[in-house]
C-alpha positions as CSV (number, residue, x, y, z in Angstrom):
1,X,0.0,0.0,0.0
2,X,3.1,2.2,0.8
3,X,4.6,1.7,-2.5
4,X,0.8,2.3,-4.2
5,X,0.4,6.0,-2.1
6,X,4.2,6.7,-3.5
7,X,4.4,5.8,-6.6
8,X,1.0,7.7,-6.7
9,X,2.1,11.1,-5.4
10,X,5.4,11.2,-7.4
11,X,3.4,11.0,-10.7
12,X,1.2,14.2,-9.3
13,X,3.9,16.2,-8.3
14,X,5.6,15.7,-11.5
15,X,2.1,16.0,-13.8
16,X,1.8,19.3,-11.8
17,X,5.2,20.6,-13.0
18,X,4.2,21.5,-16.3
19,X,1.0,23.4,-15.0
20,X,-0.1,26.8,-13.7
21,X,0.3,25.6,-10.0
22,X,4.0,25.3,-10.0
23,X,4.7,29.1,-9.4
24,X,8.3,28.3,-10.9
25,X,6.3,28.0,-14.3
26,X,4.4,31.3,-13.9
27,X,6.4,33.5,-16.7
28,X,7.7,31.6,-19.8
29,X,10.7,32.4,-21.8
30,X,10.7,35.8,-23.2
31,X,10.1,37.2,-26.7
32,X,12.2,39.8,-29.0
33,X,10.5,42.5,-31.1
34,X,12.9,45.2,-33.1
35,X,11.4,48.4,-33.0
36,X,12.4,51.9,-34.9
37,X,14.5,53.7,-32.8
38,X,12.5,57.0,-31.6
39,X,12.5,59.8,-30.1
40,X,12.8,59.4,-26.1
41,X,10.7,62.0,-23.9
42,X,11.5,62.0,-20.1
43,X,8.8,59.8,-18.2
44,X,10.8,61.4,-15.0
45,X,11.1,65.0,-14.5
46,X,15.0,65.6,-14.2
47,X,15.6,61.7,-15.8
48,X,18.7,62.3,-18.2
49,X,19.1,58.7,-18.4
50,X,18.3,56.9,-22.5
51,X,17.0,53.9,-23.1
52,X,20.0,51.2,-23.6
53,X,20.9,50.5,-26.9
54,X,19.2,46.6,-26.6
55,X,17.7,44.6,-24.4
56,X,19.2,41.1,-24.6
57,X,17.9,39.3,-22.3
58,X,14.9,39.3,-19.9
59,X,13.3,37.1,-17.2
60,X,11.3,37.2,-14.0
61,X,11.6,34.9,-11.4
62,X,9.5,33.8,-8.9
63,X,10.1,34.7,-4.8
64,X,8.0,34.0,-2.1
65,X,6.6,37.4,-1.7
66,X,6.3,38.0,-5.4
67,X,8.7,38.1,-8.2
68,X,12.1,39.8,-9.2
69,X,12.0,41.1,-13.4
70,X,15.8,40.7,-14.5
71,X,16.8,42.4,-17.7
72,X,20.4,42.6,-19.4
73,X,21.0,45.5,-21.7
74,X,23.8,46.0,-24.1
75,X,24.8,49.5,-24.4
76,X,26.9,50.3,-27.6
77,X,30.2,51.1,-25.7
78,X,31.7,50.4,-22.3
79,X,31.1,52.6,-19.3
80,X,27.0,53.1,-18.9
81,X,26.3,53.5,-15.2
82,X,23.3,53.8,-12.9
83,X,20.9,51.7,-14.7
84,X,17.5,51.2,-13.9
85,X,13.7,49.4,-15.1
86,X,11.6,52.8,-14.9
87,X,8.1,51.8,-15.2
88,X,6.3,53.5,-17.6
89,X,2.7,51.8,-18.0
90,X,0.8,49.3,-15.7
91,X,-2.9,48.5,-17.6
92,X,-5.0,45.0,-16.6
93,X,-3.0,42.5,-17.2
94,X,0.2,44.4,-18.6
95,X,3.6,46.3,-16.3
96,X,5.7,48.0,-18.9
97,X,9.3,49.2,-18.2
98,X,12.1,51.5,-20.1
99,X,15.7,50.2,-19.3
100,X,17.0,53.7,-18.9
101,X,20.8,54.2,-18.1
102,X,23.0,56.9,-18.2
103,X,25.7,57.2,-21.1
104,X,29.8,57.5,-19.8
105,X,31.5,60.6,-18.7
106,X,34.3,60.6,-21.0
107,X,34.5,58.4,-24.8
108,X,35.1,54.8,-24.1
109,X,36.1,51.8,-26.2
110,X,33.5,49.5,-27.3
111,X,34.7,46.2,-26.0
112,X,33.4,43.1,-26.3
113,X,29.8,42.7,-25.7
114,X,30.1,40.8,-22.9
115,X,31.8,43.3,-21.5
116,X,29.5,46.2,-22.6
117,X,26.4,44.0,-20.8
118,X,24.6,46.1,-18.0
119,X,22.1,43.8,-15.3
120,X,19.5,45.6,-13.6
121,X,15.8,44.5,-11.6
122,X,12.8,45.0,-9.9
123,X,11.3,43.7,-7.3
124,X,7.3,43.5,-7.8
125,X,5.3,41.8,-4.6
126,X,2.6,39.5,-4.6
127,X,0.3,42.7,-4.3
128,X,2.0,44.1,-8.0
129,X,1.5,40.6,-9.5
130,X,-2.0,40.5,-8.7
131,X,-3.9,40.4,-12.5
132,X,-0.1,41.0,-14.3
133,X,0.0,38.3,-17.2
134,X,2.9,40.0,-19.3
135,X,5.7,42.1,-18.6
136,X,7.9,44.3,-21.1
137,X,10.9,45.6,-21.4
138,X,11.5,48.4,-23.8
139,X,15.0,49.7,-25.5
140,X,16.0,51.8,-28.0
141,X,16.3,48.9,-30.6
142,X,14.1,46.5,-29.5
143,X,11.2,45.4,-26.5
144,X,11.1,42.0,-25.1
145,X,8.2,40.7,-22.9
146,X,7.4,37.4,-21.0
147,X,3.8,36.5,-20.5
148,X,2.5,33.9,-17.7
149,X,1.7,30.4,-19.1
């Protein structure tokens, strides 16, 4: 009977790995759309940051008391500092954020691009989450979002 009640609740914790109630699963893998480059108008009065050149990676990970969004930018030369996700629009369902950052002080060199990369987050709590089923991230060159599964 043991073996029966086992063998039992290791196939439903592993049939429940692929569905909505494994909070790990809650945000899929994220998608890249290029945009035109435009103009960028401060969302922040006194903001001087720009929107980093793209947006190469993006994720958000579940914690107990909500979720951390993770972005990677790469800027187009070494030396961008202070970078931050600035949201910009919350509507039902959607948070949107600009990956702003400001540009060096003095000219740089370009690098590699791992060495240009720039990581930056925000915390949302279970509060924020509440009715959020996608989350974007805009640049100047492209926007990437993940949506809930």
């Amino acid at each position: 009977m043991l073996r029966v009640t086992l063998a039992l609740a290791l196939i439903l914790s592993l049939a429940a790995c692929g569905s909505r109630l494994n909070p790990f699963n809650w945000f899929g893998g994220d998608r890249e759309e290029r945009i035109v480059a435009r103009e960028v108008v401060e969302t922040t009065p006194g903001d001087q940051r720009q929107l980093v050149a793209e947006v190469v990676d993006l994720a958000v990970d579940p914690t107990p008391q909500g979720a951390i969004v993770r972005a990677m930018g790469r800027p187009p030369v070494q030396g961008f500092w202070e970078a931050e996700l600035v949201e910009v629009e919350r509507t039902e369902g959607a948070i949107v954020y600009e990956f702003r950052v400001f540009p060096p002080l003095s000219q740089t060199r370009e690098g590699t691009p791992q060495s240009r990369e720039v990581v930056v987050a925000a915390n949302l709590s279970n509060f924020d989450l509440s009715g959020i089923r996608t989350v974007t991230v805009i640049g100047a060159q492209n926007r990437r979002t993940v949506s809930r599964r």
